[in-house]
N, C-alpha and C positions, 0 to 999 in steps of 0.2 A: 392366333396371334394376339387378340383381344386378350386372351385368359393370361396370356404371357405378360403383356404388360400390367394386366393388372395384379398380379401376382408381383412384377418389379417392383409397383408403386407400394403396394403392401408393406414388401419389405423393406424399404427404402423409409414409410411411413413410422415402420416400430426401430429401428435401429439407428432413427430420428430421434424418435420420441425417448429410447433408452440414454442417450448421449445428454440430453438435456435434463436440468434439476427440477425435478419433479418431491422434492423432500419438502414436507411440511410439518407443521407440529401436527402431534397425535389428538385425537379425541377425547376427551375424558373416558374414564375406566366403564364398560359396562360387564354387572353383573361379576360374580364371584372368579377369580383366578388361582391357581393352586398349582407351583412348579416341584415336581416328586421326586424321589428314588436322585436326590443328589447331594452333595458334600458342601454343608454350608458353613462358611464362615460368618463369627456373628458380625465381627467387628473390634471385640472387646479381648480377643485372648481366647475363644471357643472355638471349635470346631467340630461339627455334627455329620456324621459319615450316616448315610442313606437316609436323609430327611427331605419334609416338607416343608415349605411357605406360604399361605394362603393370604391373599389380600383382598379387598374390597372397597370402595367407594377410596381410592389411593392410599386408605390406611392396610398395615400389617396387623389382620386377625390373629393367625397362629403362627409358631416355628413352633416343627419338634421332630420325631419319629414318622416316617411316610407309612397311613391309615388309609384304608377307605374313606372315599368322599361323601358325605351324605347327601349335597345340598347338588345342585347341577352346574357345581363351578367347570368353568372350562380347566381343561388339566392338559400340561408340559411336559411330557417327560424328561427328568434330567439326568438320568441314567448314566453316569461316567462321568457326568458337568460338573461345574461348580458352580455354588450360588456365592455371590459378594457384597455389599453394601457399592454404592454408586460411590466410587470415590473423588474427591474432592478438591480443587485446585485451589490454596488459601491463598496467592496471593500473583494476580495473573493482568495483566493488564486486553485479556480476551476480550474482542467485539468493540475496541477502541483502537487498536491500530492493526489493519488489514493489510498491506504492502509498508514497508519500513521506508523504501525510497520513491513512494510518491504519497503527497502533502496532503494530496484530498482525502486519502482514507485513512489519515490517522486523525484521530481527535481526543488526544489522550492527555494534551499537554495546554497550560492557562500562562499568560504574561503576569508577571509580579511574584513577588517569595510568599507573603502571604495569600493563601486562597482558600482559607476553610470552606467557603460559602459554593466553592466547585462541588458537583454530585456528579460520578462516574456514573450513575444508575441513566440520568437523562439520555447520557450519549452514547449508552451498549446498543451496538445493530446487533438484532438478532439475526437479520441475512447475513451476517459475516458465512463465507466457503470454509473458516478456519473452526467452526464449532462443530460442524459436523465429524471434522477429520478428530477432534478432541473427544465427542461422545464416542468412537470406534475406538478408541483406548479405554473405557470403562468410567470417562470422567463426565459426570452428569452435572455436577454446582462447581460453582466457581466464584470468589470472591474478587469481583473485578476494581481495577485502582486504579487512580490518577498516577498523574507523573508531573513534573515540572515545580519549581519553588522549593519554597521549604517547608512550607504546610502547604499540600499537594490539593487536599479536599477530602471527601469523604469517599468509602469503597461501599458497595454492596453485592454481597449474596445473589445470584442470579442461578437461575433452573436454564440447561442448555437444551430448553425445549419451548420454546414462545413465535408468538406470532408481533408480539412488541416490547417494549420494555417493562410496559407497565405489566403485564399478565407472565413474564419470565421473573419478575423478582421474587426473589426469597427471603430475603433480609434486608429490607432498605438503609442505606448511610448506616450501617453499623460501627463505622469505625472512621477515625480523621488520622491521616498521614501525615509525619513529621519524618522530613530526611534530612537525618544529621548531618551538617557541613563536616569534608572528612578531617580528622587533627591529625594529619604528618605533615613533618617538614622535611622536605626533600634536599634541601642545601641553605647555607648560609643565606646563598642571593638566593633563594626562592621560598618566602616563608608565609604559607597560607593560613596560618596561625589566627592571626591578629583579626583577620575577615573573617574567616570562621567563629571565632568565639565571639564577635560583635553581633552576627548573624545568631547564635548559640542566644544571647544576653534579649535581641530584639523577638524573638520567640517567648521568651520567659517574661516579657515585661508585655507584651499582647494578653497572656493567660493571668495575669495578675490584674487586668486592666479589664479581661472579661468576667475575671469573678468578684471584681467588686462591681460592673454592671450587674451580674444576677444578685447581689447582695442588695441593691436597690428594691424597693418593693414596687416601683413605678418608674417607666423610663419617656420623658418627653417626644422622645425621637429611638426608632429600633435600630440598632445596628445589625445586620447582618451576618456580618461574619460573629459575633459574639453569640448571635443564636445560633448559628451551624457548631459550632463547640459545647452547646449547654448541654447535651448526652454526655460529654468527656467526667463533668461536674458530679451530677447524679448517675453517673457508670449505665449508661444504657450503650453508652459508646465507646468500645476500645481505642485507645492511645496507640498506634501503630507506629513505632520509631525505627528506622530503617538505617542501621549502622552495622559494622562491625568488628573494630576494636574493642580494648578492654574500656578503652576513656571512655570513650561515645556513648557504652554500655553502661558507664556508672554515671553519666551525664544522665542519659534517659529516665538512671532508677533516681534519681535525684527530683528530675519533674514528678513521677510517680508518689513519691514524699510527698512534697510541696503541697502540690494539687490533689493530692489523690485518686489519681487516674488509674484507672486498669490497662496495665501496659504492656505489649507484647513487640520483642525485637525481631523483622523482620532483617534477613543477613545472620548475625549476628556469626560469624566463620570465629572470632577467640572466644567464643559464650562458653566454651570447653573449660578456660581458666579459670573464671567465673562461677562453676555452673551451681557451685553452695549457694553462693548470694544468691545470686538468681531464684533457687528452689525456696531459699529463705524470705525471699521480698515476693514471692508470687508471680513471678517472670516470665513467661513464655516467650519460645522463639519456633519462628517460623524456618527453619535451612531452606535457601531459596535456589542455592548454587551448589550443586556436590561434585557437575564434571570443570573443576580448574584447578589451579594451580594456590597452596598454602598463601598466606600473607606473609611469611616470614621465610625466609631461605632456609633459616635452621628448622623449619617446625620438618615434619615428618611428611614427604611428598605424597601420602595416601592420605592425610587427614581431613580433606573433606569428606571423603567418603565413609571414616568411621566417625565423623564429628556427630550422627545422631545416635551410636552406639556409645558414645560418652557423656550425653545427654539424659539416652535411658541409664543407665549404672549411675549417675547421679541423681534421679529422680526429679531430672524438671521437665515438667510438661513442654512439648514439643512435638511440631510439624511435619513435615518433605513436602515441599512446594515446586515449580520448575518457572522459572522467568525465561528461561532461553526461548528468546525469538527466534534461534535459528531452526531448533525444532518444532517450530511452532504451540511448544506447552503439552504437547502429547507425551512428552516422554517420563510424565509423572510416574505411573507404575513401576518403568523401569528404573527410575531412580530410588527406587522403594527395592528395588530388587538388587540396584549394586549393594546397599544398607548390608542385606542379607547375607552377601559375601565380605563383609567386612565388622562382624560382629551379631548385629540383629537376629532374632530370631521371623520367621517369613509372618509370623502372628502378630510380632510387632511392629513389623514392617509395614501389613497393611493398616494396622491401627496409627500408623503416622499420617496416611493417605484418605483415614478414613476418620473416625471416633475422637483420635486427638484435635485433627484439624477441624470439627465440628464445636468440639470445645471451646475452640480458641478462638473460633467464629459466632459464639451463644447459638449456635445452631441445634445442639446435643438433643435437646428436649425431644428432636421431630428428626431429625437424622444421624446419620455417623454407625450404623449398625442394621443389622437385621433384625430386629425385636419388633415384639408386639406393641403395638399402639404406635409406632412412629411411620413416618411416609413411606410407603414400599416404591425405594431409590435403589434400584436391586438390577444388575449387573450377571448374566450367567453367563462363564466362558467354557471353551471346549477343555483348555488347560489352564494353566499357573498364570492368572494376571499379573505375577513380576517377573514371570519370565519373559523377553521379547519376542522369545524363538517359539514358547508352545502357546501363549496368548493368544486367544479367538473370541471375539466377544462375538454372541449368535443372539441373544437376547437382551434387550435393556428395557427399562421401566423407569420413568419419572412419575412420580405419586401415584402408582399404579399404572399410567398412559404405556402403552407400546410401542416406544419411538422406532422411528427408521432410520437404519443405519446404513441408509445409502450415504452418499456423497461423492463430490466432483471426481476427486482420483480414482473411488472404485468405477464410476461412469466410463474416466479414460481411458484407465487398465482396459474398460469391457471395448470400448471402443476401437481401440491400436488391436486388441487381442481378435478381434474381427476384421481390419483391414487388412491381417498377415496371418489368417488363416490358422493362428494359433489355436492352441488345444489346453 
């Protein structure tokens, strides 16, 4: 009877212990890694049928043809897999708001229009339950942003593998948020015009105000916010403008003139009209939205979805991002995958999710591809990461680390699937 109940408690103790989050970040990389005999995308437009990846201390040693190993790396087989670069979510407000309808766990949003001086970096939880469900889609960085005002604050780069903030960044304040008040008028009595472009005018007269503070050689008193913008000046910091009309879009490229800001439109749903200008003034956009509905009645009720296949045939650098909250931001990939059915080729599809958005991030130098010398952010699925249906991610790697790719819902699946005897 003794053996019986102890045997209860046993069981009782691991089917405990499996329900509960036991997911923590990984270890740094030891010793040499080498996944083989599989089909690796670089990133860029390539695709290498039966190759290797070797990495090391989190950088990528080689890509090439799968050789024998000489050294006593440990080895993968990826026999039928695919290997991908870790892809990349440019514009997500992840690990700042956790439940939409309760107040304590969003902390994404600051009182006042102006807030350059806000940093999204301080306030990412990396305990967010919503990163892990993101890493099982194949998304390892994420360029997390404020929200609220009209200069929101600044976004940074984060790795979905930390124990805090400080040790998950990747790119600190890379960039300052400007969301452009929108210009329609909806009816005679309802014309939001007039607030809009006072709003539009009180922006532009803060940035004229902060480059003759740096034009000073000495300042009595620091202003703050004029320092959280002194990257925008000497381009260490993207201009993030968040519109998507044609006006809005030539407003933005207007500040870009002025100032000379490195500026990328995030939205930007008519950049399609635009998209010369655009390639000609050096423009990037990030498509943050492809499952809705056109802005205009007449335009063509499928063109979100081919809006970054008009992007590439016009040659301007660009994104696929996903804001939807209601999917929780997971559904990057697959919005990379409707692209595919709507123009894209599946190479450039991932290079919107991957190499471009690195781009457009200063990221390039150390990620966005599979290549030697940059961080091995390396992603192996069973099938087509843009497909929903044969997508399996078995393997992920942040700077070489072997993350776990548990999480809460695979916990509960295991859990329900053991109270009902499932199989």
């Amino acid at each position: 009877m003794k053996k019986i109940l102890l045997s209860i408690c046993l069981l009782t103790t691991i089917i405990t212990t499996k329900a509960q989050e036991t997911v923590y970040p990984a270890p740094a990389q030891q010793g040499n890694i080498a996944l083989t005999h599989a089909t690796i995308h670089i990133g860029n437009g390539t695709v290498l049928q039966d190759a290797m990846v070797v990495f090391a201390n989190g950088k990528i040693m080689s890509v090439g043809p799968t050789e024998p190993i000489k050294d006593n790396a440990k080895i993968i087989d990826c026999s039928g897999k695919h290997i991908y670069p870790g892809l990349i979510s440019a514009a997500t407000n992840l690990g700042l708001n956790e439940i939409g309808a309760v107040r304590s766990t969003r902390d994404e949003y600051e009182l006042g229009n102006i807030n350059p001086s806000v940093r999204s970096v301080i306030a990412y939880n990396t305990d967010s339950k919503i990163i892990n469900t993101v890493r099982n889609n194949g998304i390892l960085l994420a360029n997390v942003i404020p929200n609220g005002g009209i200069i929101s604050g600044s976004s940074s780069v984060m790795q979905l593998d930390g124990w805090n903030w400080e040790d998950a960044v990747y790119k600190m304040d890379g960039g300052i948020h400007f969301r452009m008040p929108f210009l329609v008028r909806f009816s005679e009595d309802n014309d939001p015009m007039k607030d809009a472009m006072k709003n539009i005018d009180e922006v532009r007269t803060f940035f004229r105000e902060a480059k003759a503070y740096f034009d000073e050689p000495k300042h009595e008193h620091t202003n703050l916010k004029f320092e959280a913008v002194k990257g925008l000046f000497d381009k260490t910091q993207t201009f993030f403008v968040h519109c998507e009309l044609v006006k809005e879009m030539m407003i933005a490229s207007e500040f870009a003139k002025e100032f000379g800001f490195r500026t990328v439109i995030v939205g930007g749903s008519d950049s399609w009209k635009i998209a010369d200008y655009l390639k000609e003034n050096n423009i990037a956009v990030i498509v943050d939205q492809m499952h809705t509905l056109p802005n205009m009645q007449d335009d063509d009720v499928d063109l979100p979805y081919k809006l970054p296949y008009l992007l590439q045939q016009a040659g301007v650098t660009y994104c696929i991002s996903d804001q939807d909250e209601q999917s929780r931001y997971r559904n990057l990939p697959f919005n990379a995958g409707v692209a595919v059915g709507y123009g894209l080729t599946k190479e450039q599809a991932l290079q919107a999710i991957t190499l471009n958005a690195a781009k457009i991030l200063g990221i390039d130098a150390r990620t966005g591809s599979v290549e030697t010398g940059k961080d091995a952010n390396i992603v192996v699925s069973d099938g087509d990461i843009l497909d929903m249906k044969t997508s399996n991610i078995i393997y992920a790697f942040i700077q070489g680390r072997q993350i776990n790719l548990d999480d809460k819902q695979k916990q509960l699946y295991e859990k329900y699937k053991y109270k009902y005897s499932l199989k």
